[in-house]
C-alpha positions, 0 to 999 in steps of 0.5 A: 527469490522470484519476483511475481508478475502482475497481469500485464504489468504497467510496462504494457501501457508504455513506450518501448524503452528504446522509443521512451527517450523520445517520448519524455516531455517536462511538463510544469508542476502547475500544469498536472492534476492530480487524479481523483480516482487514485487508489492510494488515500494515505501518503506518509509525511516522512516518506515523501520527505525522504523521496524529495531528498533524494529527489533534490540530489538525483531528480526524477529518475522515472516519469509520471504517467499523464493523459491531457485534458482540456489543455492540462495533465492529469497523472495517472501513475507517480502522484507520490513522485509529484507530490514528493517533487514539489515538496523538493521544490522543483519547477517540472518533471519528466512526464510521459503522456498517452491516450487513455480510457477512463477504464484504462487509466484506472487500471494503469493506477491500481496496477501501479500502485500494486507493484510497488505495493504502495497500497494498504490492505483496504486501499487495495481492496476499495480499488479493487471494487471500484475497478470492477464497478467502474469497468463493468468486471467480474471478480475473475475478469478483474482478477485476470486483469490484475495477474491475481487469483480470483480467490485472491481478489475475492479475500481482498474485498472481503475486507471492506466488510469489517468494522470501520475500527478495524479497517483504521487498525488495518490501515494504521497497520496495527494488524496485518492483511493475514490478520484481517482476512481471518477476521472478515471470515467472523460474522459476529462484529463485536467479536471482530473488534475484540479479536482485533484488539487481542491481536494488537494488545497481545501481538498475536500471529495470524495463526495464534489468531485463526485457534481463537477464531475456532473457540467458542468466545466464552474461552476467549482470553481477557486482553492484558492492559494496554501499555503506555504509549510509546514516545512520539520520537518512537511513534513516527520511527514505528511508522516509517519502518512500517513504511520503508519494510511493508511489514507489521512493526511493533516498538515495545519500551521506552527510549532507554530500553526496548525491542522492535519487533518485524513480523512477515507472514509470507516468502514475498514479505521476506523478499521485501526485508531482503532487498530493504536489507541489500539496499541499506548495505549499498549505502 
């Protein structure tokens, strides 16, 4: 399966490997800031827990982009790999530090974070528009700058027009981009919400979801109660499998019994599991 490129890719904002060696300065962990514009708003507690233990064992194996300012290091790209880093307890990571615009180091943040598809479906779309607002783009420009389609960029920041219940579902992952893209094409908000909560209640797929969407909502099935909530334990196990595949995950049972559930809804999604599923046989 083919991996896609993105715009010009982050590598066209750093040396070329053969100068990268020398470009690599250790910096203190007291000396860098974090970066106020970074798209990513959620951090997973378990994942960076995992990453520092890696970490511990073979250190930061790629540097944090950083410009200088006022004699200190803001990072543009790798604030997971710093946050994950001082977790590990380490004194200084391997940074590499460039001139940037205000406009360049945005896009070197959003593109990153694109790449490794560490954004959620709202955090995406929330850098996106500020991408745009902060750099003067249009959707195609911006679109261009991404390597997307400007439909793609424009379904995106539809997104931010649903309700803020819905976001948070989105966010938690409770349902997925497909999902919501279906949802922010409903005009009436409550029936947004309820859609929504059929989906989550019912785990219905985004098609199943699109035949609702055409009914009339008087035909609309009355969603089944909501099960128990599952344990903690399986609470944060859902979690940081959603996190680890980047796909939709459902546990439904108990700790005796059950069935989790890995929902894709495209080729990338399945290239994702792919490659999880190739690096879990390495080990």
């Amino acid at each position: 399966m083919k991996k896609t490129g993105l715009g010009r890719g982050l590598d066209a904002l750093l040396p070329e490997s053969s100068d990268l060696e020398n470009t690599v300065s250790m910096i203190a962990v007291t000396e860098l800031d974090r970066n106020p514009d970074q798209p990513r708003r959620e951090f997973d507690e378990a994942s960076l827990q995992a990453l520092a233990d890696s970490i511990r064992q073979a250190g930061v194996l790629q540097p944090l982009l950083v410009v200088e300012k006022n004699g200190r290091y803001r990072i543009v790209a790798g604030e997971r790999r710093f946050r994950a880093a001082r977790i590990a307890g380490l004194d200084a990571v391997p940074c590499i530090v460039r001139d940037f615009t205000p406009a360049e180091q945005m896009e070197a943040a959003l593109i990153e974070n694109l790449q490794r598809e560490d954004l959620n479906p709202i955090e995406e779309a929330a850098a996106m528009k500020q991408f745009m607002e902060s750099c003067g783009y249009t959707q195609e420009q911006a679109a261009k700058k991404l390597g997307k389609s400007r439909p793609a960029v424009a379904n995106s920041l539809r997104l931010l027009t649903l309700p803020e219940t819905v976001r948070q579902d989105v966010i938690a992952g409770r349902i997925s981009a497909g999902h919501a893209r279906v949802l922010a094409g409903i005009e009436d908000e409550k029936r947004q919400i309820a859609l929504a909560q059929l989906v989550i209640l019912e785990g219905l797929s985004v098609r199943a979801l699109e035949k609702l969407a055409a009914q009339p909502e008087a035909s609309l099935p009355k969603p089944k109660p909501a099960p128990r909530p599952l344990p903690l334990e399986l609470q944060d196990m859902e979690s940081r499998m959603r996190e680890t595949f980047g796909l939709r995950t459902m546990f439904k049972g108990n700790r005796k019994h059950g069935k989790i559930i890995l929902q894709y809804e495209s080729e990338d999604d399945l290239e994702r599991l792919y490659q999880c599923l190739e690096r879990l046989e390495k080990l």
